[in-house]
BATI-511042 format. One record per residue: residue number from 0; residue in three letters; x, y, z of N, C-alpha, C in turn. Coordinates in Angstrom, 1 decimal, padded with zeros to 4 digits. Each point is the difference from the previous one (the first is absolute). Layout:
<pts>
 dovex roro n.east n.north   n.up ca.east ca.north  ca.up c.east c.north   c.up
   NUM  Ala      X       Y      Z       X        Y      Z      X       Y      Z
...
</pts>
This chain:
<pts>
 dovex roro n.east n.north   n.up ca.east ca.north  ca.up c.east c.north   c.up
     0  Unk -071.2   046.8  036.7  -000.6   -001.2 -000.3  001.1  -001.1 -000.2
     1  Unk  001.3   000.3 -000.6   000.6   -001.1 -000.1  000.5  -000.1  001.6
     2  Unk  000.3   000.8  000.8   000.6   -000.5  001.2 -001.5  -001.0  000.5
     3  Unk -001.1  -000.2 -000.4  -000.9   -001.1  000.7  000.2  -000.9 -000.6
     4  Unk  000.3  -000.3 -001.3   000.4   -000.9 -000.7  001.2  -000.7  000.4
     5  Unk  001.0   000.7 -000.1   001.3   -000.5  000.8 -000.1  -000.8  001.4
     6  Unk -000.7   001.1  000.9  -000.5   -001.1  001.0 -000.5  -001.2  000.1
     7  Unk -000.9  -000.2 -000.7  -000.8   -001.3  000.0  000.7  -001.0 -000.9
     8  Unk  000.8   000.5 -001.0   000.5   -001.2 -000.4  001.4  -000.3  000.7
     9  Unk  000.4   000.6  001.2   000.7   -000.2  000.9 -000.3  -000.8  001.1
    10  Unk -001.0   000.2  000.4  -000.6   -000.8  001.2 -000.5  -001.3 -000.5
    11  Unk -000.2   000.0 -001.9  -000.7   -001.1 -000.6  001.4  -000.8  000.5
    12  Unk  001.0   000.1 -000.5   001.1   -000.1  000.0  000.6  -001.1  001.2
    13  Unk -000.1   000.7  001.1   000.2   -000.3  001.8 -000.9  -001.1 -000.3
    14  Unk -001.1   000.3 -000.1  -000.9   -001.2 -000.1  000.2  -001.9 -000.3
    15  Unk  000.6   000.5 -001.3   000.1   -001.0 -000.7  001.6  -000.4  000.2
    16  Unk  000.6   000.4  000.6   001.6   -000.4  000.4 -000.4  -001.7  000.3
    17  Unk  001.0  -000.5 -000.2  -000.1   -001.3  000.3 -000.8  -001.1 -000.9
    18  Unk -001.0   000.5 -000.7  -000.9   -000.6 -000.5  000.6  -000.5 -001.0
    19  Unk -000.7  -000.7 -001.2   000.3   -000.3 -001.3 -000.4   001.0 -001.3
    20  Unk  000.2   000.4 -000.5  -000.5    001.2 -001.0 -001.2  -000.8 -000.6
    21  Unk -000.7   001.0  000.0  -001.5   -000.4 -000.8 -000.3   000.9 -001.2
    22  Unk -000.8  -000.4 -000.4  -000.7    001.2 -001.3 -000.3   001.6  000.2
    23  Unk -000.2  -000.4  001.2  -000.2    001.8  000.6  001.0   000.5  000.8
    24  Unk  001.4  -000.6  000.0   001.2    000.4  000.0  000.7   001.4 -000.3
    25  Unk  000.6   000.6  000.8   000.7    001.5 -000.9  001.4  -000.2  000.0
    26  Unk  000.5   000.1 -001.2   001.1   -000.5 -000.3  000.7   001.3 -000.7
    27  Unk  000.9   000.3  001.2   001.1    001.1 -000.2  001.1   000.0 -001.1
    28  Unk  000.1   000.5 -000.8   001.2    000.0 -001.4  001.5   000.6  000.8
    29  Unk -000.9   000.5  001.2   001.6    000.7  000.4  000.0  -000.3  001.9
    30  Unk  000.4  -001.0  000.3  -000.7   -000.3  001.6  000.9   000.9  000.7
    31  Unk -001.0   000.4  000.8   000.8    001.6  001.2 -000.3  -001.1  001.3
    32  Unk -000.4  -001.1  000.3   000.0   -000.1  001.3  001.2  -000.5  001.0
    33  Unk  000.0  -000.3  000.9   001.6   -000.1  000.8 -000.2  -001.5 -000.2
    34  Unk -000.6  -000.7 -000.3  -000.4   -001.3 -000.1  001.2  -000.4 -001.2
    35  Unk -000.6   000.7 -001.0   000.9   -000.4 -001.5  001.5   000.4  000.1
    36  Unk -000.1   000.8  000.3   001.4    000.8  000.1  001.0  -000.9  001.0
    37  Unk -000.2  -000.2  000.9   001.1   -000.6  000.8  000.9  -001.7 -001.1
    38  Unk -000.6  -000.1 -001.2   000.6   -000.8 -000.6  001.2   000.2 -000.8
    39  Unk -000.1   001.6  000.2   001.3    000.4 -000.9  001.6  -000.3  000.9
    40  Unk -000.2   000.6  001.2   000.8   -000.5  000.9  000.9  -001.0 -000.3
    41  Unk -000.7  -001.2  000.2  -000.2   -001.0  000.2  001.3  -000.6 -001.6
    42  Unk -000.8   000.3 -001.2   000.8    000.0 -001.1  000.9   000.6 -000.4
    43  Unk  000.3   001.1  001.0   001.3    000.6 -000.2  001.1  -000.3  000.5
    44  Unk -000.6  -000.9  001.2   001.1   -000.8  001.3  000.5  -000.6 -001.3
    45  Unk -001.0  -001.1 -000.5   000.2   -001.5 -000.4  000.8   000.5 -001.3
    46  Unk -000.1   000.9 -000.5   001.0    000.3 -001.1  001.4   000.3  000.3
    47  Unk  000.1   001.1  001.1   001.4    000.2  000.3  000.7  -001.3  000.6
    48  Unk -000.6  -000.5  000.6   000.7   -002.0  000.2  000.5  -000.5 -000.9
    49  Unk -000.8   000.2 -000.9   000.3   -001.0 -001.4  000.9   000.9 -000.6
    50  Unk  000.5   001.1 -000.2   000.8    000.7 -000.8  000.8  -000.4  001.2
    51  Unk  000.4   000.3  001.0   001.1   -000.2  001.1  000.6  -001.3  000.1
    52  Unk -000.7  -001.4 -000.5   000.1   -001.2 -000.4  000.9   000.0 -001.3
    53  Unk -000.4   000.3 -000.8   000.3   -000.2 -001.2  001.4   001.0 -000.4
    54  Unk  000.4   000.8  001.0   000.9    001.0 -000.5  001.3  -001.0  001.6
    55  Unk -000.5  -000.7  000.7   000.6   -000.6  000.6  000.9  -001.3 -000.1
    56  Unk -001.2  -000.3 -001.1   000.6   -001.8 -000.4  000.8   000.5 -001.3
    57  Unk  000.1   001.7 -001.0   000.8    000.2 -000.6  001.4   000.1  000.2
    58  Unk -000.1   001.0  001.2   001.2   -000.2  001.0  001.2  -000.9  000.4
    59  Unk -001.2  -001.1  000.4   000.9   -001.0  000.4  000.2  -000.8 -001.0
    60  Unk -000.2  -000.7 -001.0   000.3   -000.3 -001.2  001.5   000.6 -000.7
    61  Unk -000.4   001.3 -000.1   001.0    000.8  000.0  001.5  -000.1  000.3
    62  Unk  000.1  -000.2  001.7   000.8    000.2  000.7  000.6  -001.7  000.2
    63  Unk -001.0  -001.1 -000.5   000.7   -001.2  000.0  000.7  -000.2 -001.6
    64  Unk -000.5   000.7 -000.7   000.3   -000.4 -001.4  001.3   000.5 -000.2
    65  Unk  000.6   001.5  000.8   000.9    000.9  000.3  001.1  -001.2  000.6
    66  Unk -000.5  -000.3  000.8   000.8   -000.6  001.3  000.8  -001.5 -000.5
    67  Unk -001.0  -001.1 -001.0   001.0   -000.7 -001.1  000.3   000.1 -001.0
    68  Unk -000.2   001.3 -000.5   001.2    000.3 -000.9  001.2   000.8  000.4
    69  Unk  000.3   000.1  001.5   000.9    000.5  000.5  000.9  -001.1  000.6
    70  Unk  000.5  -000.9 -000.7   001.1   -001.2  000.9  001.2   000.7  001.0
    71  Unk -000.2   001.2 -000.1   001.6    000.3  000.4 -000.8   000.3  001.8
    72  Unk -001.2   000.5 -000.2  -000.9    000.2  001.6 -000.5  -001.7  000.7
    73  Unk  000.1  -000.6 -000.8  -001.1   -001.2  000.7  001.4  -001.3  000.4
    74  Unk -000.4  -000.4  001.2   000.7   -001.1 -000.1  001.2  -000.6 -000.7
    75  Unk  001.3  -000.3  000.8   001.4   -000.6 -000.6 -000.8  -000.7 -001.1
    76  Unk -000.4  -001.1  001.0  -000.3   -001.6 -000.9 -000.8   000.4 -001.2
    77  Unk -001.1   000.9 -000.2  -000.2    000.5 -001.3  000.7   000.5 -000.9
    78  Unk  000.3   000.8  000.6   001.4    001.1 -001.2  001.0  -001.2 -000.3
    79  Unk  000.3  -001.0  000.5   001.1   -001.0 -000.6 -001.3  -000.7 -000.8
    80  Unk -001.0  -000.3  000.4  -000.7   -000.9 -001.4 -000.1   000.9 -001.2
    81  Unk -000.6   001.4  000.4   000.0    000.6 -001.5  001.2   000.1 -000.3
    82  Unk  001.3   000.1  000.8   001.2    000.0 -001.1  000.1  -001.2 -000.7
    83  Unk  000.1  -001.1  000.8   000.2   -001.4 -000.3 -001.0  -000.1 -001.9
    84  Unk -001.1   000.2  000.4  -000.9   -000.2 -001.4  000.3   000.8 -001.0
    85  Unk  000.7   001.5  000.1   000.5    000.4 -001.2  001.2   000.4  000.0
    86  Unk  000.9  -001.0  000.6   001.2   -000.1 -000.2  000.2  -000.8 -001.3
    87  Unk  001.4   000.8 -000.9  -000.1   -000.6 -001.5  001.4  -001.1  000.5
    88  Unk -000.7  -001.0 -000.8   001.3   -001.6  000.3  000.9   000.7 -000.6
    89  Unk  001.6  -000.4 -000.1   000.8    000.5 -000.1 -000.1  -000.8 -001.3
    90  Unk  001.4   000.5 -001.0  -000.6   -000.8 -002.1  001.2  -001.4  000.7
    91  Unk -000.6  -000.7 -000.5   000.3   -001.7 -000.5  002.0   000.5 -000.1
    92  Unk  000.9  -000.8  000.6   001.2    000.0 -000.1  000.4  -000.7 -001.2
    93  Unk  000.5   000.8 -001.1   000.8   -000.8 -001.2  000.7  -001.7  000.1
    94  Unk -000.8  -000.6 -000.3   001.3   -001.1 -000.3  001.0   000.1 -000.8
    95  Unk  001.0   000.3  000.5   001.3    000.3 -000.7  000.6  -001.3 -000.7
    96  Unk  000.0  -000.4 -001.1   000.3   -001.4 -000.8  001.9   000.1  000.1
    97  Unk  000.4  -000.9  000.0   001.3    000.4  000.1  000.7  -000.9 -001.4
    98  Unk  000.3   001.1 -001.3   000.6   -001.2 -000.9  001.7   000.1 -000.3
    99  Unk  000.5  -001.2 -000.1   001.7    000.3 -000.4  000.5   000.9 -000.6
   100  Unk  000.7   000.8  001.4   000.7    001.0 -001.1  001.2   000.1  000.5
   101  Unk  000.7   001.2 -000.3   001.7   -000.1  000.1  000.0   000.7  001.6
   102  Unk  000.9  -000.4  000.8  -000.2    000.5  001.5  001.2   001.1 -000.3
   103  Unk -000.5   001.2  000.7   000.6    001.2  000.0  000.3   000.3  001.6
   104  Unk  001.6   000.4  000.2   000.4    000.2  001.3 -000.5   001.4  000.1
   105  Unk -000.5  -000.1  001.7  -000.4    001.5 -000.1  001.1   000.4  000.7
   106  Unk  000.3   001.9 -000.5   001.2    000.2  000.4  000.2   000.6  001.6
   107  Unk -000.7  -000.3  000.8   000.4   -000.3  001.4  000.9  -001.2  000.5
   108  Unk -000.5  -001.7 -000.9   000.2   -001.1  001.4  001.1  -000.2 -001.6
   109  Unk  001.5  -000.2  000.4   001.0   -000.4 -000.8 -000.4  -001.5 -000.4
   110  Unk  001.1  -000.5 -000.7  -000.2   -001.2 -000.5  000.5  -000.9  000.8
   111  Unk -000.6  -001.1  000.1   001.2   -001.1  000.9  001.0  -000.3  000.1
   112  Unk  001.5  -000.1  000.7   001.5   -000.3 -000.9 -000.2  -000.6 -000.4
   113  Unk  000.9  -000.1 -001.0   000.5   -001.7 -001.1  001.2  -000.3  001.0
   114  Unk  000.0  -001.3  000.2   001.6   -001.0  000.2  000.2  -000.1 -001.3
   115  Unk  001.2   000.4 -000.2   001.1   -000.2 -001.0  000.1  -001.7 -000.1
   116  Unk  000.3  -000.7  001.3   000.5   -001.2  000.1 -000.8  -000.9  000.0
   117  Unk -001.5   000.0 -000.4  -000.7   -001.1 -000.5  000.2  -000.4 -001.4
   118  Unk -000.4  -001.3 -000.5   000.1   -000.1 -001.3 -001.2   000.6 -000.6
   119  Unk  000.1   000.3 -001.1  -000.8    000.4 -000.7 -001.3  -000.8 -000.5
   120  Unk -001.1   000.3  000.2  -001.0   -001.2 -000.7 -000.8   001.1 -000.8
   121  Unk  000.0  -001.1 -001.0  -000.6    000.3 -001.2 -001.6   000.4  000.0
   122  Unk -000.2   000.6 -001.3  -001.8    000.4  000.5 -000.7  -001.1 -001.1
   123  Unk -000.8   000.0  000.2  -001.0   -001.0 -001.1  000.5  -000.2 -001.3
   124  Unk  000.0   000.9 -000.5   000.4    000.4 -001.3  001.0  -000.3 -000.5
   125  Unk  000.8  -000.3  001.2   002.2   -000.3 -000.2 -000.4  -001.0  000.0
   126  Unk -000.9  -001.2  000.2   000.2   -001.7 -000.1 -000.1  -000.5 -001.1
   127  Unk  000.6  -000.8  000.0   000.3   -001.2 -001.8 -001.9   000.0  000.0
   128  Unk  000.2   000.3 -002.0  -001.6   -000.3 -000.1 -000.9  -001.8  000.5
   129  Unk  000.8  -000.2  000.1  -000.7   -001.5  000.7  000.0   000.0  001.2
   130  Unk  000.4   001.1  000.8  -000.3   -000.1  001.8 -001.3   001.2  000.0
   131  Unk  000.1   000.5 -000.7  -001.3    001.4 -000.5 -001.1  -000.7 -000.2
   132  Unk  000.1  -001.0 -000.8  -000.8   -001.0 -000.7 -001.0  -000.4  001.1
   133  Unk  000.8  -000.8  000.8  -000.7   -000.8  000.9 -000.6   000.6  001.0
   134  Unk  000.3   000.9  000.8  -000.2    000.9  000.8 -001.7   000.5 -000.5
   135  Unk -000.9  -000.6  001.1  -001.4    000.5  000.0  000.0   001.7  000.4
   136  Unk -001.3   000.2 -000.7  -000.7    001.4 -000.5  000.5   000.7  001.4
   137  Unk  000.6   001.5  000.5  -000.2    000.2  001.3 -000.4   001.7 -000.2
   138  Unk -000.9  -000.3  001.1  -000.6    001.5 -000.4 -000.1   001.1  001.1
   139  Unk  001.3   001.0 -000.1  -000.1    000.7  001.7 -000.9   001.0 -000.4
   140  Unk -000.8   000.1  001.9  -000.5    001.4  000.1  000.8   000.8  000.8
   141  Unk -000.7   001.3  000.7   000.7    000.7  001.0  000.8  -000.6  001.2
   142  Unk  001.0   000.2 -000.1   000.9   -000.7  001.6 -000.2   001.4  000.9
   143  Unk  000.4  -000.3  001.1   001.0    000.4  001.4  000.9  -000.6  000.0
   144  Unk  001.7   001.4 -000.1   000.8   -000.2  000.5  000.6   000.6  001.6
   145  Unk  000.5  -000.4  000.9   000.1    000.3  001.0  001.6  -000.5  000.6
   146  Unk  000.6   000.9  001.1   001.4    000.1 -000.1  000.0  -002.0  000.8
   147  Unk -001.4   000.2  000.7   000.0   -001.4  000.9 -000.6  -001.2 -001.0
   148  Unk  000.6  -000.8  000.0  -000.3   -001.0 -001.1 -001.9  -000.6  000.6
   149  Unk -000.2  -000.5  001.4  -001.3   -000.6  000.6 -001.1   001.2 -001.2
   150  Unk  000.3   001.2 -000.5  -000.6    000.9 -000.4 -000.5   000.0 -001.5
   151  Unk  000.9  -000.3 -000.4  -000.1    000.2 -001.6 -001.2  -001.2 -000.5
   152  Unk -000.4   000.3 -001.1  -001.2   -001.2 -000.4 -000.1   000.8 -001.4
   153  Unk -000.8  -001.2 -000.8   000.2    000.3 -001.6 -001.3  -001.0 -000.6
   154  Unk -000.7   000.3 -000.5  -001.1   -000.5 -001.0  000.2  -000.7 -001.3
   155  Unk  000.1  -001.4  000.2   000.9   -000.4 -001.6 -001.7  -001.2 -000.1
   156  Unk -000.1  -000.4 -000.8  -000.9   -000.4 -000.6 -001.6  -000.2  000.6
   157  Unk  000.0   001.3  000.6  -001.2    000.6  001.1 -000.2  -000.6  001.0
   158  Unk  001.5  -000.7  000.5   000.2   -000.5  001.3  000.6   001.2  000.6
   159  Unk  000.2   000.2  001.4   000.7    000.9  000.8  001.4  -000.8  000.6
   160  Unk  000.7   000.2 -000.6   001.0   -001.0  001.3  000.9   001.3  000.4
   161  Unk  001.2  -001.0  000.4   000.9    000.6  001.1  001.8  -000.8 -000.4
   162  Unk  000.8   000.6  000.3   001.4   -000.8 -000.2 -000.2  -001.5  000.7
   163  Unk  000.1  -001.0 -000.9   000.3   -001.1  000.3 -000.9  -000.7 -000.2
   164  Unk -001.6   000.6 -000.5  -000.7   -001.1 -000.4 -000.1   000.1 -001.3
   165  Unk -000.5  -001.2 -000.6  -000.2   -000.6 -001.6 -000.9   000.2 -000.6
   166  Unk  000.6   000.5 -001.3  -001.3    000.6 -000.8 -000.8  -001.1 -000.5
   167  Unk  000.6  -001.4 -000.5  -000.6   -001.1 -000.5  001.3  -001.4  000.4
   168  Unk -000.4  -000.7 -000.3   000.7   -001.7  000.6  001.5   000.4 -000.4
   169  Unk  000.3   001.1 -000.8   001.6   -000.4 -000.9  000.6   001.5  000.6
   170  Unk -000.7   000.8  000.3   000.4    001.5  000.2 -000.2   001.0  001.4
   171  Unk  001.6  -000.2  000.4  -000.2    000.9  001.4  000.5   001.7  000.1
   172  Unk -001.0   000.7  000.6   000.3    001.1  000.0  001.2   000.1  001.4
   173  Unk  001.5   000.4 -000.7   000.9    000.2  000.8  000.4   001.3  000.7
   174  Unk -000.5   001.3 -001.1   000.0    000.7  000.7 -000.6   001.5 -000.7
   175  Unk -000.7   001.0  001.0  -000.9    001.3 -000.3  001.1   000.9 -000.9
   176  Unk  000.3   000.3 -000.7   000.8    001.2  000.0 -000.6   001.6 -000.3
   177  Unk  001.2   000.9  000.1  -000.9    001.4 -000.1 -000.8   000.2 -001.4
   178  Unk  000.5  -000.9 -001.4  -000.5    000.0 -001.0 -000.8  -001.0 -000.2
   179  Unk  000.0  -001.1 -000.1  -000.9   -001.1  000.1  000.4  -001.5  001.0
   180  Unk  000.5  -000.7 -000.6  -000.1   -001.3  000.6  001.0  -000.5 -000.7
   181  Unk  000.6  -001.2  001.3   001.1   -001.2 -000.7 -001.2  -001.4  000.1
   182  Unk  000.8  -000.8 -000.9  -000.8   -001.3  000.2  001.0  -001.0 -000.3
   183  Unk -000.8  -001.2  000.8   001.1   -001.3 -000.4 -001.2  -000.6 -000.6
   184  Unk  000.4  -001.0 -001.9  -000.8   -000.6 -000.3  001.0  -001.3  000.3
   185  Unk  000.5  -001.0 -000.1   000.5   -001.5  000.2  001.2   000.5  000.4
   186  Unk  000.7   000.5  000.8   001.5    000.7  000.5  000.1   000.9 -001.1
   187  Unk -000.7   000.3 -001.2   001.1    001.3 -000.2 -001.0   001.5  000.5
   188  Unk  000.6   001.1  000.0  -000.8    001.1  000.6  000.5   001.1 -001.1
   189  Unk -001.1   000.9  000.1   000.0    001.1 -001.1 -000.8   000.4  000.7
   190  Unk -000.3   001.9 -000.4  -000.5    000.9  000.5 -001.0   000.4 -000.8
   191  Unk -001.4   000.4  000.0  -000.9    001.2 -000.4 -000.2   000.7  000.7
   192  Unk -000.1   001.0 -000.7  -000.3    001.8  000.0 -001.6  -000.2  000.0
   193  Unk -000.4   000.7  000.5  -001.5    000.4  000.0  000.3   001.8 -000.8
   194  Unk -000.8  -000.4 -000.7   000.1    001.1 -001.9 -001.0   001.0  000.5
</pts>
């Protein structure tokens, strides 16, 4: 009996293909026909695409994200900008202040000869207190001394001069020496030491 049953609601079935389902419809919980089924296929393609998509664009993501954080593989001109941008500046160079002090020979370069047969000129200090007196404020910094005179140069009241020019309207620098300076104030000349 059930195989006539089966039949008929098979052929009901054929019947109604195509149609729209009605109230007198037989509606399978578990569809066996070749009709339904061929949709599995179909969903199994479309799934393995999309997993093959998705495991593809991981990939390549991957392999670019690899590829710039590798400067030493990609391009000169790159690998010098990422050096360039974390290259550390080198530290700020000391300004070295330079204040009066006592000049110390070093013991490689000897001292300059003395002539015996010059006169002697006095230093600052050896002048009658009324030539001391008069004599404006003079203030040396660091000199160069050099065996060639065009060379030597000396910082006296945060001017830079040279042998032969004037420190003010009354006072000529006459000459560099290895310890300080001679000077002429109105003809007479005396020497400072740079301290």
């Amino acid at each position: 009996m059930s195989y006539i049953l089966d039949a008929l609601k098979k052929s009901d079935r054929e019947r109604q293909k195509g149609k729209v389902p009605g109230l007198n419809s037989i509606h399978d919980p578990h569809p066996s026909s070749p009709g339904n089924q061929s949709s599995y296929p179909i969903k199994f393609i479309f799934t393995t695409i999309g997993i093959i998509l998705l495991l593809s664009i991981s990939a390549l993501s991957w392999y670019w994200m690899k590829d710039s954080s590798n400067p030493a593989e990609s391009s000169p001109a790159i690998v010098e900008s990422v050096v360039e941008r974390n290259k550390i500046p080198p530290p700020p160079t000391p300004v070295i202040r330079t204040s009066p002090k006592k000049l110390i020979l070093p013991p490689s370069l000897p001292a300059p000869p003395q002539n015996q047969d010059l006169p002697i000129i006095p230093g600052i200090e050896d002048l009658p207190p009324a030539s001391q007196n008069s004599i404006p404020n003079l203030q040396l910094a660091g000199h160069t001394y050099s065996e060639t005179p065009e060379k030597r140069i000396i910082i006296i009241n945060n001017n830079i001069l040279r042998e032969g020019d004037w420190v003010d309207d009354n006072i000529k620098l006459i000459e560099i020496t290895w310890t300080g300076v001679t000077l002429d104030y109105k003809g007479e000349r005396f020497t400072v030491d740079i301290d």
